[in-house]
C-alpha positions in Angstrom: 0.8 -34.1 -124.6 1.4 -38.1 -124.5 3.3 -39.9 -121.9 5.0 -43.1 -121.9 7.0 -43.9 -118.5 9.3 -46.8 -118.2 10.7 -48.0 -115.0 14.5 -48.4 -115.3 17.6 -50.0 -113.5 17.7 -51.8 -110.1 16.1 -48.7 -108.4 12.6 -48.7 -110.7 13.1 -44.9 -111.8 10.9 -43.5 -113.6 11.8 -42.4 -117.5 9.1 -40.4 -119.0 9.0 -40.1 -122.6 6.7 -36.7 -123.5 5.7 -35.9 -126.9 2.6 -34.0 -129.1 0.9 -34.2 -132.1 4.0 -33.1 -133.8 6.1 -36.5 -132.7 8.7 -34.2 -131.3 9.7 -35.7 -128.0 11.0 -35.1 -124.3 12.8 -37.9 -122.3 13.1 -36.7 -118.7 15.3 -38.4 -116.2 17.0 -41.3 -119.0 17.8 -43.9 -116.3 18.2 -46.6 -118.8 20.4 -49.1 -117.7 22.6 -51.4 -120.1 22.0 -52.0 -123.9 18.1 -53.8 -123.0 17.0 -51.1 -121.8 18.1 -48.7 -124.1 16.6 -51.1 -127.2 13.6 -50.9 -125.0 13.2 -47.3 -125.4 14.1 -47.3 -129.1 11.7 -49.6 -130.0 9.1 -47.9 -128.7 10.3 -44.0 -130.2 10.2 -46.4 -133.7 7.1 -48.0 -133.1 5.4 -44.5 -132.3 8.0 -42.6 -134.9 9.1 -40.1 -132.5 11.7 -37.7 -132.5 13.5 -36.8 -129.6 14.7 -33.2 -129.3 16.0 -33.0 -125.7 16.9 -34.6 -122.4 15.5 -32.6 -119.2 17.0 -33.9 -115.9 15.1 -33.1 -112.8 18.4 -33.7 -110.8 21.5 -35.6 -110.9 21.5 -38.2 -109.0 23.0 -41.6 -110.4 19.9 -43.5 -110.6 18.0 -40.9 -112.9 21.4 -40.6 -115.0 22.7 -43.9 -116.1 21.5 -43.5 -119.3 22.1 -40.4 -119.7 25.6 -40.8 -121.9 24.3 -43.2 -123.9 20.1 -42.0 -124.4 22.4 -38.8 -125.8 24.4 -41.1 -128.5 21.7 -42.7 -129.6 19.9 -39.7 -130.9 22.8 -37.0 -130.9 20.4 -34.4 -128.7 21.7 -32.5 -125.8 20.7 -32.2 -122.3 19.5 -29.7 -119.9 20.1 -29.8 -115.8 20.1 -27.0 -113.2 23.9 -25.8 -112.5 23.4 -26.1 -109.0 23.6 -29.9 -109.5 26.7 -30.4 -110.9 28.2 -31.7 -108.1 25.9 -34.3 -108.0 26.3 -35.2 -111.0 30.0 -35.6 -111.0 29.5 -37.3 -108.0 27.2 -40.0 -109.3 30.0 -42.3 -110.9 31.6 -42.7 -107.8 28.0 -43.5 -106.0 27.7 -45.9 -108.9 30.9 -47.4 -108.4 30.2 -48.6 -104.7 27.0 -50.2 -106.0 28.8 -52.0 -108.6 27.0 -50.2 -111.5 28.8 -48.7 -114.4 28.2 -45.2 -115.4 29.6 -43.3 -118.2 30.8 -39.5 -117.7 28.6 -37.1 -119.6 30.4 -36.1 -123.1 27.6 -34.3 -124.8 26.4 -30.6 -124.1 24.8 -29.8 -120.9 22.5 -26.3 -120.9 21.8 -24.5 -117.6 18.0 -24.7 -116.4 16.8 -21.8 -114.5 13.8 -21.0 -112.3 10.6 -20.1 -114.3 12.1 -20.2 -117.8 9.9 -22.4 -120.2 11.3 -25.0 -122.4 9.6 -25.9 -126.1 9.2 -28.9 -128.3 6.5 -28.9 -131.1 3.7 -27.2 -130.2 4.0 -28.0 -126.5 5.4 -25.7 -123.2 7.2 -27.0 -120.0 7.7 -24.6 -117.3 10.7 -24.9 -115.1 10.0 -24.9 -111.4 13.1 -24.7 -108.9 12.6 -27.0 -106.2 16.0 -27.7 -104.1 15.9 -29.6 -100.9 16.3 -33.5 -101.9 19.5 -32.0 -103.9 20.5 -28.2 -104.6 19.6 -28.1 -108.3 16.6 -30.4 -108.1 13.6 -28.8 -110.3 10.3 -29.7 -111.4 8.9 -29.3 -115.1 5.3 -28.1 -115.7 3.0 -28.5 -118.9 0.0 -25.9 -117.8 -2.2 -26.8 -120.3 -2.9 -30.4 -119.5 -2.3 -29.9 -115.9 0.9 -32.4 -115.8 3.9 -32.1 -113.9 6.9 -34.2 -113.7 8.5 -34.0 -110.1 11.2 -36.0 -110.2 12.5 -36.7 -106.6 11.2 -33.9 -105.2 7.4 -34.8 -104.4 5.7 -38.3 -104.7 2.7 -40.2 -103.7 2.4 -40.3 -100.1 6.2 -38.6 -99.4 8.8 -36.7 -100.6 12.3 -36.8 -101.6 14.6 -38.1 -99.4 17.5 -35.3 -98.0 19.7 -37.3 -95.8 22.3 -37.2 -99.4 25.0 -34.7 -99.4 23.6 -31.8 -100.3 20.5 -32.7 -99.4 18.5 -30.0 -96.8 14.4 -31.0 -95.4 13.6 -27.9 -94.2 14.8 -26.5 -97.8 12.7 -28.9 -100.0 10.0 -28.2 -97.8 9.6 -24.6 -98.5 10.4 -25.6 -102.5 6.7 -27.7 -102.5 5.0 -24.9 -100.1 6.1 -22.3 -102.0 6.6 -24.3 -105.6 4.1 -26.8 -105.8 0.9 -26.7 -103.2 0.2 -23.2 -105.0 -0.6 -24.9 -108.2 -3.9 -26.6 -109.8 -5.2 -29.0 -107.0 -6.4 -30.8 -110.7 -2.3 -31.0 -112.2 -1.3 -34.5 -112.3 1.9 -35.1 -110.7 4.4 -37.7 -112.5 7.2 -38.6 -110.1 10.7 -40.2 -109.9 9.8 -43.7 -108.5 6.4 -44.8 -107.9 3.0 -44.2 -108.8 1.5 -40.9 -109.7 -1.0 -38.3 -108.0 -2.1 -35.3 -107.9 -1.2 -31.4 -106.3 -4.7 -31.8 -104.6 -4.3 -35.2 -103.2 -0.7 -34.5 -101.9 -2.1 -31.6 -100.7 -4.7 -32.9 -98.9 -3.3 -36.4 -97.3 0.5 -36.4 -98.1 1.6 -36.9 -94.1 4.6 -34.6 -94.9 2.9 -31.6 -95.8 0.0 -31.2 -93.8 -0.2 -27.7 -91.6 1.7 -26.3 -94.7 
């Protein structure tokens, strides 16, 4: 599996595009913002002829959304979210609306994600992993064979999600990455929301949050 991530709108989220020998192609978390960064994205699905099958949303929060309407229109695919986050979702054009961004309500098809069911494009598998606590439907998506994980806001480099949000809940999303996540691979390469990446074994080892876990 190849990965390209591109670091979207005012908040730097990260967009990963994830894709295999077959071209067909992931694009987790579309927080594209405005027309540039849409053409940004297109170029580089042309340049690399890929075809994207599916949008996976770790959780619905506004920055990980804002390209979500239009990532969708550009190549007519549908999306996939946990139910538990539809509030948030909804929610996210009013957030956007204080910050002075525009974003446009979902029109295409949303399917339900649910704990340990695997989603496949081409010849590759992605694992669904519950995580709640930095929102209630949050989830992480795991590719077992080359040790990758995409995290979204739920586990990063040094922290962890934030859960001072409406329905956000600490002790919650701790017990989603003790029970989730430092299990796992020490080796699995973690791909999260905003920042750089890691790994399970480095979090695991130095991330100040989760030590005595």
């Amino acid at each position: 599996m190849e990965i390209k991530t591109f670091y979207f709108n005012p908040l730097r989220e990260c967009c990963h595009l994830a894709w295999d020998d077959t071209k067909e192609c992931v694009i987790i978390d579309p927080g594209n913002y405005g027309d540039r960064e849409l053409q940004r994205m297109e170029d580089f699905v042309a340049e690399h002829q890929l075809k994207p099958v599916m949008i996976l949303l770790t959780h619905g929060h506004f920055d990980h959304v804002l390209g979500l309407e239009m990532t969708a229109q550009a190549w007519k695919i549908d999306a996939w979210m946990h139910p538990d986050d539809k509030m948030i979702l909804d929610s996210s054009i009013d957030w956007c609306a204080q910050l002075g961004l525009t974003l446009c309500r979902f029109s295409g098809t949303m399917h339900d994600l649910a704990d340990g069911e695997t989603l496949r494009f081409g010849h590759t598998e992605l694992k669904v992993l519950a995580t709640p606590g930095h929102t209630p439907g949050g989830v992480c998506f795991l590719n077992e064979t080359d040790k990758i994980m995409f995290t979204g806001d739920t586990l990063f480099a040094g922290s962890i999600g934030r859960t001072d949000h409406v329905g956000g809940d600490y002790d919650q999303l701790i017990h989603s990455i003790e029970t989730q996540l430092l299990p796992l691979d020490g080796e699995i390469k973690i791909l999260p929301g905003h920042g750089p990446n890691s790994s399970i074994g480095y979090e695991r080892a130095t991330n100040p949050f989760l030590q005595g876990l």
